[in-house]
C-alpha positions as a Python dict, from the first residue, in 0.01 Angstrom:
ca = {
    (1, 'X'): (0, 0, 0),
    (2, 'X'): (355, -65, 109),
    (3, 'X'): (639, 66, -114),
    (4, 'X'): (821, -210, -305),
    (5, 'X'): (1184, -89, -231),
    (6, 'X'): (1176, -198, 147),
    (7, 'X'): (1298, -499, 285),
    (8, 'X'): (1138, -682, 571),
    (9, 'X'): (1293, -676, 922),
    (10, 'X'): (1419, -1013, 859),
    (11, 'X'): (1611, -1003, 548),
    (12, 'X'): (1803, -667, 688),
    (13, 'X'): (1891, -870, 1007),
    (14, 'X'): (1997, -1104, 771),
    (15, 'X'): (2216, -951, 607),
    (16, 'X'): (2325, -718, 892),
    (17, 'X'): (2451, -1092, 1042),
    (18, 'X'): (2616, -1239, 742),
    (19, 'X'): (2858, -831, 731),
    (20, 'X'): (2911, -922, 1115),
    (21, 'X'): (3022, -1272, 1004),
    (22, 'X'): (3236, -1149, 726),
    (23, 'X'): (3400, -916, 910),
    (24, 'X'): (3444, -1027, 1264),
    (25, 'X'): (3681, -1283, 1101),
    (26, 'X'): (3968, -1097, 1019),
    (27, 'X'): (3969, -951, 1328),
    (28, 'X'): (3951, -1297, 1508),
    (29, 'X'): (4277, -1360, 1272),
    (30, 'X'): (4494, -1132, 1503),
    (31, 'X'): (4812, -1199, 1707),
    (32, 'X'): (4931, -974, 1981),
    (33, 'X'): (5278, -1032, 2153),
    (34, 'X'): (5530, -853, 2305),
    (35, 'X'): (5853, -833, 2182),
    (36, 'X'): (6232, -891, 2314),
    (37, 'X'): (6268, -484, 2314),
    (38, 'X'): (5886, -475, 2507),
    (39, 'X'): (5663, -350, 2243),
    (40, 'X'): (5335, -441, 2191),
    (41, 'X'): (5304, -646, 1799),
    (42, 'X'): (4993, -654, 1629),
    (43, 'X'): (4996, -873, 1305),
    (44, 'X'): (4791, -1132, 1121),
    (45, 'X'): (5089, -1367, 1115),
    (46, 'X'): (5218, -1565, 1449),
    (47, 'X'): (5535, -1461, 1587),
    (48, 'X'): (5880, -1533, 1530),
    (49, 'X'): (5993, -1918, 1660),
    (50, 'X'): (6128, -1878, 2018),
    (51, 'X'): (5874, -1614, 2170),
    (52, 'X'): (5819, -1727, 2460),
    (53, 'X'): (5469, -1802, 2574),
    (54, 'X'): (5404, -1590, 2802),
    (55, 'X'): (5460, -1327, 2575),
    (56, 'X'): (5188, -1370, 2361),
    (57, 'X'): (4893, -1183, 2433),
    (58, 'X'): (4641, -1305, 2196),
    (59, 'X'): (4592, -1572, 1963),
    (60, 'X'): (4348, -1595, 1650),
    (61, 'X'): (4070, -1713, 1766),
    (62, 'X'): (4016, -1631, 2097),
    (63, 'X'): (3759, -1333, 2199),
    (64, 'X'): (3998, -1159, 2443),
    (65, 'X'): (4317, -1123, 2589),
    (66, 'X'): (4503, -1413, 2730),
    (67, 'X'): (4680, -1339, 3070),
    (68, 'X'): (5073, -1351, 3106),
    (69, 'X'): (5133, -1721, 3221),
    (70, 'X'): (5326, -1546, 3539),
    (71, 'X'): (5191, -1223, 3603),
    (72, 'X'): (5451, -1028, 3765),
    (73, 'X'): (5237, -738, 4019),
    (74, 'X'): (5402, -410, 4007),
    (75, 'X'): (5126, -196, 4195),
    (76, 'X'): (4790, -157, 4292),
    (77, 'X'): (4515, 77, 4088),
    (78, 'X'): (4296, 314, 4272),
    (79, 'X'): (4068, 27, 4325),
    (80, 'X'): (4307, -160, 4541),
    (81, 'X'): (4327, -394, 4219),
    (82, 'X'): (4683, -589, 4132),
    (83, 'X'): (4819, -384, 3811),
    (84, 'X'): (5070, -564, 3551),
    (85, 'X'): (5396, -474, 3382),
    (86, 'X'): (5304, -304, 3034),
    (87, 'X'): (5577, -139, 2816),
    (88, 'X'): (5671, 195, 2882),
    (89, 'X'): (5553, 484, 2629),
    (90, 'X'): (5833, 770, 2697),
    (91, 'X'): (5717, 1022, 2419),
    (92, 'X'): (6042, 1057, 2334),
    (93, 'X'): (6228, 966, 1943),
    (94, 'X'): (6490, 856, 2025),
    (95, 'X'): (6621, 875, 1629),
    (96, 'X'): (6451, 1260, 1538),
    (97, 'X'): (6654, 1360, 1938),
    (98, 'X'): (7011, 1180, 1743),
    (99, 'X'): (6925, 1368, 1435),
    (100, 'X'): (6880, 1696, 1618),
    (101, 'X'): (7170, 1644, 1789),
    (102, 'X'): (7374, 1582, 1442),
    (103, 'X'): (7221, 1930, 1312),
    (104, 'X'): (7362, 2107, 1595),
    (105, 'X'): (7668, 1965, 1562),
    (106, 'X'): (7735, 2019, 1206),
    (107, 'X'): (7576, 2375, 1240),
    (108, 'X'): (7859, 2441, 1544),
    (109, 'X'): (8094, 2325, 1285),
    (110, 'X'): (7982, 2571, 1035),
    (111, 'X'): (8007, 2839, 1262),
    (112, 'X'): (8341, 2735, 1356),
    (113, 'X'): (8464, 2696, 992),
    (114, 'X'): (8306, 3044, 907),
    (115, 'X'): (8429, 3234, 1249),
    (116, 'X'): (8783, 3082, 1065),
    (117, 'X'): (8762, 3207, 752),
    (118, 'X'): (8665, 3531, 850),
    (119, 'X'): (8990, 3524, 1082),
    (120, 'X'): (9187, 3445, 815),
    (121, 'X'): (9045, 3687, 602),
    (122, 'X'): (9075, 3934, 861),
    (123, 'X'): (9435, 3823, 924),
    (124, 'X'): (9542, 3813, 558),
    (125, 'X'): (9364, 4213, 529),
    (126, 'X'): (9621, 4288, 798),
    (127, 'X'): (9932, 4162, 641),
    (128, 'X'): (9914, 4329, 311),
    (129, 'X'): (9801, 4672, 467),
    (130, 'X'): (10130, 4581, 716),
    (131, 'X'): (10331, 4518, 445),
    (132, 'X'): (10256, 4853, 233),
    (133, 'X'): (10236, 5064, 558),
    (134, 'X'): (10651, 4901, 583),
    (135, 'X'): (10729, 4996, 236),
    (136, 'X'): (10553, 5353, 247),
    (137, 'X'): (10809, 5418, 544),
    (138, 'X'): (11034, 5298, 403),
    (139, 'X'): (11002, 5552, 85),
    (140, 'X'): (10917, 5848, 370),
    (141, 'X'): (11247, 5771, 514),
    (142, 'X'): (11487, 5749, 217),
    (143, 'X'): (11405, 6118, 182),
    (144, 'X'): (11293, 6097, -184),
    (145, 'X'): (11039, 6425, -275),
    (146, 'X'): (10710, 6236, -308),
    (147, 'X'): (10458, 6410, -543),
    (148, 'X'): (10056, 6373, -447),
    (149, 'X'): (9789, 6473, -667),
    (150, 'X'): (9542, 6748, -512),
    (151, 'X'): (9195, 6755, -521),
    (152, 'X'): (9180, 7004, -864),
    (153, 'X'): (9434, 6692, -1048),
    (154, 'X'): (9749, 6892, -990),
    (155, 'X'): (10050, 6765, -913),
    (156, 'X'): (10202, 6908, -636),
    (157, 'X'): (10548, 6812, -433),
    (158, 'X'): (10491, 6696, -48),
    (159, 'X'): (10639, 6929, 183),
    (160, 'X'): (10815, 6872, 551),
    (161, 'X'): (10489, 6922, 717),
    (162, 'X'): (10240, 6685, 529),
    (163, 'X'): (10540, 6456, 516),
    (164, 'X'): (10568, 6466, 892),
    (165, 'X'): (10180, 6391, 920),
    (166, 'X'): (10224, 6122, 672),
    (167, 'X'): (10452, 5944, 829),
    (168, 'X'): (10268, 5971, 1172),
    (169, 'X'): (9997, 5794, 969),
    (170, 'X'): (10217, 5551, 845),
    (171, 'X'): (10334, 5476, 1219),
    (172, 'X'): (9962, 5442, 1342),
    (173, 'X'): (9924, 5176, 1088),
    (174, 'X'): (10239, 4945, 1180),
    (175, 'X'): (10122, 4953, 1542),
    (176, 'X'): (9816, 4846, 1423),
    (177, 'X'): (9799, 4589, 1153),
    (178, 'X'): (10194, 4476, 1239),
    (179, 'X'): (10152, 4397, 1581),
    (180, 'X'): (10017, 4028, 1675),
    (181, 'X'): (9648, 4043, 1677),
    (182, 'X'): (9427, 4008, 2036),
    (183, 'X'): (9282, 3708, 2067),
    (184, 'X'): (8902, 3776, 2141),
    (185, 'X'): (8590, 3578, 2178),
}
C-alpha cells in the first residue's frame, strides 16, 4: 500500500524546475564591469553612463562572460594559451598600512613629549637642589655656629670637623646639580 505523504517523481521534478526558475533569475539580473580604478563590480544595477564597453563583463541576461571587445594578451598559461589583463590583488590595505603608520607616529610623539617632561622634571630637580646646595654654602661660609639635631633629639653645635665634611658635601653637590647637564641619548 503506498504511503500517502509521497509525491510522485513528477510533481518533485516539478517543482524542483519551477525553484530553478525562480531563482536562476536573479542571478541572470547581474552586471559585472570593471571600473576606472580596475576593480571588478558586481551589482544588479548597470553601470555608471560613460563606461566604456569594453569594460563590461557581463550583462543581465546572458549565460556567461562576454569577452573584452580588444583583448589586450599579456602572457601565455602553461597550456601555451593567450592570458588577459585582470586587476591586480596586492593583499595589501592600503588605509589599515596609513593608519598604522599614524599610530606610530603619534606613539613617537608621545615618547618624545614624555622623554621631555621627564627632562624637565629632571632639570627643574636639579635647580632647586643647586640652589639650596648655593645657599647652604653660603651659611657654611659666613661662619655662623650651625646647630644639628642628633640622632637621641639633642641639640648639639657643629664643630670644625663635621663643618669641614659638610661643606665638602655641599661642594660635591654644586659640581653636580650646578654644572650644565650632559646631553645623553
Amino acid at each position: 500500500m503506498p504511503s500517502r505523504h509521497t509525491f510522485p517523481a513528477y510533481c518533485r521534478a516539478l517543482a524542483f524546475a519551477s525553484f530553478a526558475v525562480l531563482f536562476s533569475g536573479s542571478a541572470l539580473a547581474q552586471w559585472v564591469w570593471v571600473d576606472a580604478s580596475g576593480n571588478k563590480v558586481f551589482s544588479d544595477t548597470a553601470p555608471p553612463p560613460g563606461t566604456p564597453e569594453k569594460s563590461i563583463l557581463r550583462k543581465p541576461g546572458s549565460s556567461r562572460q562576454a569577452a573584452p571587445a580588444s583583448p589586450a594578451p599579456t602572457g601565455t598559461d602553461s597550456a601555451g594559451a593567450q592570458s588577459v589583463d585582470a586587476p591586480k590583488v596586492t593583499g595589501r590595505d592600503e588605509q589599515l598600512e596609513a593608519k598604522k603608520k599614524q599610530a606610530e607616529k603619534q606613539a613617537q610623539e608621545a615618547a618624545q613629549a614624555k622623554k621631555k617632561a621627564e627632562d624637565d622634571r629632571l632639570a627643574a630637580a636639579r635647580a632647586g637642589n643647586c640652589e639650596r646646595a648655593r645657599r647652604a654654602k653660603a651659611t657654611m661660609d659666613s661662619g655662623v655656629r650651625i646647630a644639628t639635631t642628633n640622632a637621641k633629639g639633642e641639640r648639639e653645635i657643629m664643630d670644625d670637623k663635621a663643618r669641614a665634611a659638610e661643606v665638602q658635601r655641599i661642594e660635591g653637590v654644586i659640581r653636580s646639580d650646578c654644572a650644565p647637564a650632559s646631553v645623553s641619548n
